[in-house]
PALUM-670004 format. One line per field, with one value per residue: residue number from 1; x, y, z of N, C-alpha, C in turn. Coordinates in Angstrom, 1 decimal, always signed. Atoms other than C-alpha are relative to their C-alpha. Layout:
N
i: (NUM/...)
n.px: (X/...)
n.py: (Y/...)
n.pz: (Z/...)
ca.px: (X/...)
ca.py: (Y/...)
ca.pz: (Z/...)
c.px: (X/...)
c.py: (Y/...)
c.pz: (Z/...)
//
This chain:
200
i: (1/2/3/4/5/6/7/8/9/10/11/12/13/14/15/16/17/18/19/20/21/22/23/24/25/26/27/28/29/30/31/32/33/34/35/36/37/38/39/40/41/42/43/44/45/46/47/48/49/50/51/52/53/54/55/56/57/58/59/60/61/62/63/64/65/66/67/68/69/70/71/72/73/74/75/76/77/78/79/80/81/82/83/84/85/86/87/88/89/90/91/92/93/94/95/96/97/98/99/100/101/102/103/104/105/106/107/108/109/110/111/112/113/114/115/116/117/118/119/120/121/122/123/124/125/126/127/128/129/130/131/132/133/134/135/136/137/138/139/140/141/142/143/144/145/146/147/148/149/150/151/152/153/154/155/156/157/158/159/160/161/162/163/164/165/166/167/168/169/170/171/172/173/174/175/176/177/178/179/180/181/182/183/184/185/186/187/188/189/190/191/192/193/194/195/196/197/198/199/200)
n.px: (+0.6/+1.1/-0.9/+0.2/+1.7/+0.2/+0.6/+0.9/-0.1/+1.1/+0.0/+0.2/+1.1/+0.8/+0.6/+0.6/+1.3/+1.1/+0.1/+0.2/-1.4/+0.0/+0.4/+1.3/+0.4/+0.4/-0.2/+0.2/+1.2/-0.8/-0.5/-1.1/-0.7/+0.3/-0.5/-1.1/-0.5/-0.2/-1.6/-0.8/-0.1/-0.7/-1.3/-0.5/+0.4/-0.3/+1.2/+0.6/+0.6/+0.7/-0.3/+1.2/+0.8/+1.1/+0.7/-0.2/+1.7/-0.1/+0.0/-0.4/+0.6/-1.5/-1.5/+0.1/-1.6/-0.3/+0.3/-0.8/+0.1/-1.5/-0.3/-0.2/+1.2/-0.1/+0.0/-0.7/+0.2/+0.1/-0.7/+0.5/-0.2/-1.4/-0.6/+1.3/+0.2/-1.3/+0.4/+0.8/-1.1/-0.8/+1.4/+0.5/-1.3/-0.3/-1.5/+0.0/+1.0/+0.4/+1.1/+0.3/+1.6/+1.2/+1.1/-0.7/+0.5/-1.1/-1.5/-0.5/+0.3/-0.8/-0.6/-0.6/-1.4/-1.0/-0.4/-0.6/-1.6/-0.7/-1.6/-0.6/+0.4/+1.2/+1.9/+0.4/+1.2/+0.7/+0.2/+0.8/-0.1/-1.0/+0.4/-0.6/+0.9/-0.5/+0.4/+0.3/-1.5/-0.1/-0.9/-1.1/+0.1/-1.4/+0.3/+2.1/-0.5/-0.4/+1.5/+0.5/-0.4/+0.4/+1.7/+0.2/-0.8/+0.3/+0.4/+1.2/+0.6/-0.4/-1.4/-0.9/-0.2/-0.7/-1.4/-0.8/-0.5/-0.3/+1.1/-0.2/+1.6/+0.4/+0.7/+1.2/+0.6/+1.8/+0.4/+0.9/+0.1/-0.8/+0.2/+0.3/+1.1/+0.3/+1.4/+0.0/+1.8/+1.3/-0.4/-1.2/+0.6/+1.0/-0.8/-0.4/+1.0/+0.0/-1.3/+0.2/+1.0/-0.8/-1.1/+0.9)
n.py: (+1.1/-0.5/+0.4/+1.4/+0.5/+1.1/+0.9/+1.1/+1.0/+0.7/+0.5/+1.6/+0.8/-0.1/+1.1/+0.1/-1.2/+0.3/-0.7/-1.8/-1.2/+0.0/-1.0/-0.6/+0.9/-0.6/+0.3/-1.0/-1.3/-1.0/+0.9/+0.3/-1.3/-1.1/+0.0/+0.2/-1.7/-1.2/+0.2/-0.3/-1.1/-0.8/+0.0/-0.6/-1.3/+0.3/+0.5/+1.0/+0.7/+1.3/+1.1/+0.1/-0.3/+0.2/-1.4/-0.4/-1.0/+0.9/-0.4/-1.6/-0.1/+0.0/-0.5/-1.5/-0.1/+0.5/+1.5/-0.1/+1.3/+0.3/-0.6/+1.2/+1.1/+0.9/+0.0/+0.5/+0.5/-0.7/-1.1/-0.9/-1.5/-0.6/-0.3/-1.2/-0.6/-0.8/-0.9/-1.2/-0.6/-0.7/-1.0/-1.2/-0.5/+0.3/+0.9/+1.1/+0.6/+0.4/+0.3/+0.6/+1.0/-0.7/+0.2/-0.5/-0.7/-0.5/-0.8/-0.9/-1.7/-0.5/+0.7/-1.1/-1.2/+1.3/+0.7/-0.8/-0.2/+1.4/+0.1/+0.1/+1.1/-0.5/-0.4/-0.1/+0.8/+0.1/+1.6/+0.4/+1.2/+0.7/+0.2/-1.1/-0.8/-0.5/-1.1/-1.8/-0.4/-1.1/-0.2/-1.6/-0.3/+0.3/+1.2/+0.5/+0.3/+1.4/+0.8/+0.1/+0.8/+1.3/+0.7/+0.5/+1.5/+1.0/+0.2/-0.8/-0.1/-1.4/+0.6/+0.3/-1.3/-0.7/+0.6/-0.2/-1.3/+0.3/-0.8/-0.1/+0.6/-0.4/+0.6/-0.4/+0.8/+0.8/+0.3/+1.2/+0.6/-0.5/-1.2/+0.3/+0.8/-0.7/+0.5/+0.6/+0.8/-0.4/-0.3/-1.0/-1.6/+0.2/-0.4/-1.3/-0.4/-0.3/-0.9/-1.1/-0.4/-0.1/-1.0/-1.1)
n.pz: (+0.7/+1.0/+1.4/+0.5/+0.3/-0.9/+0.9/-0.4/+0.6/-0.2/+1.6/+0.0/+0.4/-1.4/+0.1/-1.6/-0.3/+1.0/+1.0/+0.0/-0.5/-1.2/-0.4/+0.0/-0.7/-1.1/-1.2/-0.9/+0.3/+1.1/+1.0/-0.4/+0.4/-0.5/-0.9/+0.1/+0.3/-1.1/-0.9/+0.7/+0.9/-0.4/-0.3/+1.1/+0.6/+1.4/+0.7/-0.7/+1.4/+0.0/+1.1/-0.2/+2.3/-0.3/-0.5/-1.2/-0.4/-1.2/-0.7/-0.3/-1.4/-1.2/+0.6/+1.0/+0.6/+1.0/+0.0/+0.8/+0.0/+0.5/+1.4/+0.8/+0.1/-0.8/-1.3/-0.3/-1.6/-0.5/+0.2/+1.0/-0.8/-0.2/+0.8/-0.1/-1.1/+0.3/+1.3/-0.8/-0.5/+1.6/+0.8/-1.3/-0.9/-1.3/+0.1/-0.6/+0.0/-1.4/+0.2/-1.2/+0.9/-0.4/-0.5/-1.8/-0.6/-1.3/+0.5/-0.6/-0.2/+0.1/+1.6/+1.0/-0.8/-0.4/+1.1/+0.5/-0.8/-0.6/+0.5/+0.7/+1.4/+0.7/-0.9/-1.1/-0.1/-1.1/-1.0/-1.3/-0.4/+0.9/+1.8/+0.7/+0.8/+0.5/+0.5/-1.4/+0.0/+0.9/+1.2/+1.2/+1.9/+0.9/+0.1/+1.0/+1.1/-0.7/+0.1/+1.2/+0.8/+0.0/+0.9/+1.5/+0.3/-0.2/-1.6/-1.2/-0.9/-0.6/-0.8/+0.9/+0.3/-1.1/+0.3/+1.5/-0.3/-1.4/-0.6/-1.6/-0.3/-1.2/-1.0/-0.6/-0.6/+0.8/-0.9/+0.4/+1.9/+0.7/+0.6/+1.2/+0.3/+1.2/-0.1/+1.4/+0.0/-0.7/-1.2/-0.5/+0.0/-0.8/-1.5/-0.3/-1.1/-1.6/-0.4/+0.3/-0.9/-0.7/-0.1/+0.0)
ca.px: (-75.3/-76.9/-74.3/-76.2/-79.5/-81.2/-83.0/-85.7/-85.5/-89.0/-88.3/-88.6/-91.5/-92.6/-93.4/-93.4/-95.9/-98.2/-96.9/-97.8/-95.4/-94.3/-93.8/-97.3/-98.2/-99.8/-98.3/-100.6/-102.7/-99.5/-98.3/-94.4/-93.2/-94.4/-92.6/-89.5/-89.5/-90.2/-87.2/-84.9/-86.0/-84.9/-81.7/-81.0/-81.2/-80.0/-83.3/-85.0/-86.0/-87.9/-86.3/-89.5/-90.7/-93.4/-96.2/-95.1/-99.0/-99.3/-97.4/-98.3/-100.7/-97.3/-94.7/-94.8/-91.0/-89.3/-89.7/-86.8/-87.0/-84.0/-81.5/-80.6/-82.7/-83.8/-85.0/-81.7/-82.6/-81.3/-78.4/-80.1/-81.8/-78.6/-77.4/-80.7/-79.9/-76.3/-77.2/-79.7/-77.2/-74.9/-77.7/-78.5/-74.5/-74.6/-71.5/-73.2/-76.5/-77.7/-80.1/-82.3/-85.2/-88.6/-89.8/-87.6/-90.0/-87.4/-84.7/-82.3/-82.4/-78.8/-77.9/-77.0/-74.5/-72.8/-72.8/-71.0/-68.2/-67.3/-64.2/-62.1/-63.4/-65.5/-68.8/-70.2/-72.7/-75.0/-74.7/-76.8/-76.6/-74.6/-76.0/-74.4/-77.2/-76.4/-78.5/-78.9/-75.3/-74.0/-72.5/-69.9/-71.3/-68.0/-68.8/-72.2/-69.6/-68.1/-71.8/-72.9/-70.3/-70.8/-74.6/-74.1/-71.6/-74.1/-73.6/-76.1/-75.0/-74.7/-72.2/-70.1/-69.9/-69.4/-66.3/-65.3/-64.6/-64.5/-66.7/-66.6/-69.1/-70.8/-72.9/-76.7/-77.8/-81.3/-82.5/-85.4/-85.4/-83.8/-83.4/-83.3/-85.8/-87.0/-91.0/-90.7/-94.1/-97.1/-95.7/-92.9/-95.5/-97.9/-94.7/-93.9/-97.1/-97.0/-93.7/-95.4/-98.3/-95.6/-94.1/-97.9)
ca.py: (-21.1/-18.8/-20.8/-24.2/-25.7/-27.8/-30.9/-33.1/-36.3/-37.4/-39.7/-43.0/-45.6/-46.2/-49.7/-50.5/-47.9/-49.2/-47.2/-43.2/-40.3/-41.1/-38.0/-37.1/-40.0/-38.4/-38.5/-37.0/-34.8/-33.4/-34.7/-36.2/-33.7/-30.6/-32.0/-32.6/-28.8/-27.3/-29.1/-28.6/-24.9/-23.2/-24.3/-23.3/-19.8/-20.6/-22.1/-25.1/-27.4/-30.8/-33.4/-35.0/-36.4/-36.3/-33.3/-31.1/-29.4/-32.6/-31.5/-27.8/-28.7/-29.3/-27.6/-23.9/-24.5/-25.5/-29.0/-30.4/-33.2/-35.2/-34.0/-37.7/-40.5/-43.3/-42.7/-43.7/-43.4/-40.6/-39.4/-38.6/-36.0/-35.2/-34.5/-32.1/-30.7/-29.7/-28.3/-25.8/-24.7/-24.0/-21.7/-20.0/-19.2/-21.7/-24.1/-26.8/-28.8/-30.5/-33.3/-35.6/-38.1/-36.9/-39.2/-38.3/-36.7/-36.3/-34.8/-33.2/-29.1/-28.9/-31.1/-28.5/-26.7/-30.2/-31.6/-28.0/-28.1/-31.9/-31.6/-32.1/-34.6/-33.4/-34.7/-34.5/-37.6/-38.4/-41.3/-42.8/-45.7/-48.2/-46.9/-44.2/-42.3/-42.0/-39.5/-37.1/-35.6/-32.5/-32.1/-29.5/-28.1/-28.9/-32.8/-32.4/-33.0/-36.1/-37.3/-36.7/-38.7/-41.5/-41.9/-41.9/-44.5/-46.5/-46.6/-45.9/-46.7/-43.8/-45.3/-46.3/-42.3/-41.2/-43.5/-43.0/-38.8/-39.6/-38.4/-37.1/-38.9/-37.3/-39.2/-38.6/-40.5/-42.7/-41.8/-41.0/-41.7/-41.9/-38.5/-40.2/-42.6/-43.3/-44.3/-47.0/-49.0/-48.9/-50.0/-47.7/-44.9/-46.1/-46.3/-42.9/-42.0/-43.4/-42.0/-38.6/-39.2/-39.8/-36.5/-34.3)
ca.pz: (+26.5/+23.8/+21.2/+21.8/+19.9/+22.2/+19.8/+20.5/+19.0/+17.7/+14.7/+16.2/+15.0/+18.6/+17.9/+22.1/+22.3/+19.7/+17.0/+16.2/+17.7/+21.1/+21.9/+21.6/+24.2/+27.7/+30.8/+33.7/+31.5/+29.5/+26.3/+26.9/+24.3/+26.6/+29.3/+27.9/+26.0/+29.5/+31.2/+27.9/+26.8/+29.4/+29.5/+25.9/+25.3/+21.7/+20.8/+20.8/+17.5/+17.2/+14.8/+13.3/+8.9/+8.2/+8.8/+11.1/+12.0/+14.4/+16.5/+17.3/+19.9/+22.0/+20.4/+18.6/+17.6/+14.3/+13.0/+11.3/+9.3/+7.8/+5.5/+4.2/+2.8/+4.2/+7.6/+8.9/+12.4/+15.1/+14.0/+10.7/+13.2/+14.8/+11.8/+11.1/+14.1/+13.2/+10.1/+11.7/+14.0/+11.4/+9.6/+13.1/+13.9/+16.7/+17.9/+19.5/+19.1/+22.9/+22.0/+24.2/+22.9/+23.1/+25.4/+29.1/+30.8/+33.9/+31.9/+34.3/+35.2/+35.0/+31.7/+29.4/+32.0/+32.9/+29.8/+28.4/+31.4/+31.1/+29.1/+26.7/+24.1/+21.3/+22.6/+25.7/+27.1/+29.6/+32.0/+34.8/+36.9/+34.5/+31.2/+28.9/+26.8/+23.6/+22.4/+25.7/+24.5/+23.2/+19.6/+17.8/+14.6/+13.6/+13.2/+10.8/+7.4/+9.4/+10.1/+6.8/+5.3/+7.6/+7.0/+3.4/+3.4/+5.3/+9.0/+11.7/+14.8/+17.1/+19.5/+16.5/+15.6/+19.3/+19.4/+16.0/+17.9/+21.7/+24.3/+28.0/+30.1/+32.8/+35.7/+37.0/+39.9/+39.1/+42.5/+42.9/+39.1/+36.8/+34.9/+31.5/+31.9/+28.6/+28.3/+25.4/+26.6/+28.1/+31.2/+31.6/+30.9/+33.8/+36.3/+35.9/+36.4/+39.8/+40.3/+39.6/+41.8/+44.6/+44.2/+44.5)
c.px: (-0.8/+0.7/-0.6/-1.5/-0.7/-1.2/-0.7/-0.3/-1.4/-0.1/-0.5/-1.3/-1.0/-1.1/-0.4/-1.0/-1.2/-0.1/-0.1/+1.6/+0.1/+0.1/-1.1/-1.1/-0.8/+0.5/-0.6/-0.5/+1.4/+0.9/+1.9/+0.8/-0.3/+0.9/+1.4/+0.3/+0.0/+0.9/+1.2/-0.1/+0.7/+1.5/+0.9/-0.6/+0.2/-1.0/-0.1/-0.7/-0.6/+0.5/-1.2/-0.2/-0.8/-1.0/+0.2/-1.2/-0.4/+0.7/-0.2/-1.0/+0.7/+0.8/-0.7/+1.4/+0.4/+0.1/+0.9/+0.0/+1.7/+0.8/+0.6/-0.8/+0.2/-0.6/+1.2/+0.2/+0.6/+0.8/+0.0/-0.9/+1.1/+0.2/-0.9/+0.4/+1.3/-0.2/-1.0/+0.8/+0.8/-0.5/-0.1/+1.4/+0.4/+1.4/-0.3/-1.7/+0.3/-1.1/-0.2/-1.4/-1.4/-1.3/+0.7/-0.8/+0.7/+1.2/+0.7/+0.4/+1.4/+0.6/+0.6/+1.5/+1.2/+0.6/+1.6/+1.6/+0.4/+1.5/+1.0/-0.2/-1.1/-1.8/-0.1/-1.3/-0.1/+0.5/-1.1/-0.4/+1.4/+0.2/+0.7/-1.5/+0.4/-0.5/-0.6/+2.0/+0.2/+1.3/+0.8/-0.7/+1.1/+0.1/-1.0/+1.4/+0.5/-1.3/-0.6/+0.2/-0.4/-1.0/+0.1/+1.1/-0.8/-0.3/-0.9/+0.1/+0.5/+1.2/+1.3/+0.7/+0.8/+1.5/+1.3/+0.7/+0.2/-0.9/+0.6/-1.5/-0.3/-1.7/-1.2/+0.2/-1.6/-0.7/-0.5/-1.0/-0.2/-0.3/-0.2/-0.4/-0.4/-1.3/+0.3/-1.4/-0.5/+0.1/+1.3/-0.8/-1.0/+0.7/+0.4/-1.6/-0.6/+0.9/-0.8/-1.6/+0.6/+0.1/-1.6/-0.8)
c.py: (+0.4/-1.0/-1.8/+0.0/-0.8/-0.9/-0.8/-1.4/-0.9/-0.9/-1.3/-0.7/-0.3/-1.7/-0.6/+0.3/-0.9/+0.4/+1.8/+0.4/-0.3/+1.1/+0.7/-0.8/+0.9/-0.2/+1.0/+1.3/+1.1/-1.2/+0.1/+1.4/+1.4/-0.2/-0.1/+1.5/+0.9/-0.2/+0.4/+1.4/+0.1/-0.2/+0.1/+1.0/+0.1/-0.3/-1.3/-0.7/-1.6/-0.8/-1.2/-0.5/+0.1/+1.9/+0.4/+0.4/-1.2/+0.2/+1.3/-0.2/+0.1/+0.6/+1.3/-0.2/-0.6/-1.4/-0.2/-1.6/-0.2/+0.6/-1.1/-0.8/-1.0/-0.1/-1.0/+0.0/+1.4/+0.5/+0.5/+1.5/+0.7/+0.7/+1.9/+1.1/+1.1/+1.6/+1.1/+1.0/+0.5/+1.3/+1.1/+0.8/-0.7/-1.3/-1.3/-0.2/-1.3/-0.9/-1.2/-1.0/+0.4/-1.2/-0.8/+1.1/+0.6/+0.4/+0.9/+1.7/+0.4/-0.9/+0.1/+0.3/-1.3/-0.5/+1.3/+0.0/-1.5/+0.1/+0.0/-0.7/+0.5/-0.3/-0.4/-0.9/-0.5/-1.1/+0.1/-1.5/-0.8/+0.4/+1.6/+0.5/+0.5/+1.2/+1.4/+0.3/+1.4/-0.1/+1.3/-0.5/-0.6/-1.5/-0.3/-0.7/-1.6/-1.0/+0.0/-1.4/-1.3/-0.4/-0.5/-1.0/-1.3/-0.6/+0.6/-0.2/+1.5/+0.1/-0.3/+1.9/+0.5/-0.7/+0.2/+1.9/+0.4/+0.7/+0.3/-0.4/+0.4/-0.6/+0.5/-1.4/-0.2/+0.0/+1.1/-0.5/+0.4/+1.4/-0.4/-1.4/+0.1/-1.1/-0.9/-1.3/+0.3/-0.1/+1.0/+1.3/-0.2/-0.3/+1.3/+0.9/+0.0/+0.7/+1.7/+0.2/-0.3/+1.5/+1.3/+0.0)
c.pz: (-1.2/-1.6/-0.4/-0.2/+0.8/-1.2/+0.8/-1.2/-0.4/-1.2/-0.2/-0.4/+1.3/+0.1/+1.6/+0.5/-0.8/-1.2/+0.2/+0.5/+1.5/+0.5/+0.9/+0.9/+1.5/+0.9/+1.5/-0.4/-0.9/-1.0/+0.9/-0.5/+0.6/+1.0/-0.3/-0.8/+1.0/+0.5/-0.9/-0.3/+0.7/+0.5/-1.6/-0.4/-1.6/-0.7/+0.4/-1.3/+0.5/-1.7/-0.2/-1.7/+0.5/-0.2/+1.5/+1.1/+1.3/+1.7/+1.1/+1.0/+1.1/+0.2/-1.0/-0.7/-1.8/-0.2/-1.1/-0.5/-1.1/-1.1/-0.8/+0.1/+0.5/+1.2/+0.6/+1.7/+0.9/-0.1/-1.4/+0.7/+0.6/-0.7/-0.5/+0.8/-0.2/-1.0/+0.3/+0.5/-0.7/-0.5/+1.1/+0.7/+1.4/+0.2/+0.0/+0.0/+1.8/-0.4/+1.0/-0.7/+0.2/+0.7/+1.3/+0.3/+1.3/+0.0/+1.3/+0.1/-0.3/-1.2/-0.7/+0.6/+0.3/-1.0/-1.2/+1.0/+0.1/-0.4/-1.2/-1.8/-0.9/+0.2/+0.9/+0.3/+1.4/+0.5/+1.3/+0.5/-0.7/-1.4/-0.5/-1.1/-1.1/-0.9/+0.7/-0.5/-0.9/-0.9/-0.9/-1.2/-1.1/-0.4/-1.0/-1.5/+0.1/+0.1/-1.1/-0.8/+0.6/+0.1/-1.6/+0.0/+0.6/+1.4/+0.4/+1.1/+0.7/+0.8/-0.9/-0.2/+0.9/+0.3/-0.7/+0.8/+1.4/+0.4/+1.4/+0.7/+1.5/+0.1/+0.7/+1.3/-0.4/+1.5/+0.2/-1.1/-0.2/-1.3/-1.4/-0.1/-0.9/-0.1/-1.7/+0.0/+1.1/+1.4/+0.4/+0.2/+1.7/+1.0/+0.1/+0.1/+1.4/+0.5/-0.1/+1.0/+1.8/+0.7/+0.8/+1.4)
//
């Protein structure tokens, strides 16, 4: 797995939240983004970057890693980091960028290795329960010139992209929850903190 980047996706506005970096939100006395670099590093020996404008120095309380901010204008949304993400990889000699949002604190332990043996189709995406995840998925380097073009022409969604080059979709169970749970308010953050005082 030394060939894939693993990306953390922190770009979003975080309006549910109240605004700021979700990320950098608390859950249980650890920022979100610490918990989601300790479940994602070690499963990429390749490295480990944070997609992120802005000043990066915010978040080094969390994160020691590279902070990548977009390579087209606009804030065009997440697969303007994708795309970031590509383009790194590329630079580093690597095949495949692995990215996940930076605010699944229950990211799954085996993600990487599932997501790498699913199959056939150029990218590789999460599922759980009913829902497909479109940004827990891993991408070929070989796609960043393809993404390029279709940002600059205008599109953004992500699902349009993964369609537009097919995917293979591999299945989590949400029990007992779900692995890509994704904290987008105040209450989602304050059930997984019960969920987490459950577990101790």
């Amino acid at each position: 797995m030394t060939h894939v980047l693993g990306l953390i996706l922190a770009g979003g506005l975080s309006r549910r939240m109240g605004g700021g970096d979700k990320p950098l939100r608390v859950l249980a006395g650890r920022t979100l983004l610490e918990r989601v670099a300790e479940r994602l590093g070690p499963q990429c020996p390749g490295g480990l970057a944070l997609s992120a404008n802005g000043d990066p120095v915010r978040f080094r309380h969390a994160y020691a890693g590279p902070v990548l901010p977009d390579t087209v204008p606009d804030n065009p949304g997440p697969l303007a980091g994708i795309l970031a993400g590509l383009d790194a990889a590329a630079a580093m000699g690597r095949t495949h960028v692995v990215s996940v949002p930076g605010d699944a604190p229950f990211l799954p332990l085996d993600f990487v290795a599932r997501l790498i043996r699913a199959g056939e189709r150029p990218i590789a995406l999460a599922a759980s329960g009913e829902r497909r995840h479109f940004t827990s998925a891993l991408w070929p380097v070989r796609l960043r010139d393809d993404l390029r073009a279709w940002l600059v022409s205008g599109e953004r969604r992500v699902g349009g992209f993964i369609d537009r080059h097919g995917a293979d979709v591999v299945s989590w169970p949400v029990e007992p929850v779900d692995p890509f749970l994704n904290l987008n308010a105040p209450d989602d953050l304050a059930a997984a903190e019960r969920f987490l005082g459950t577990q101790s």
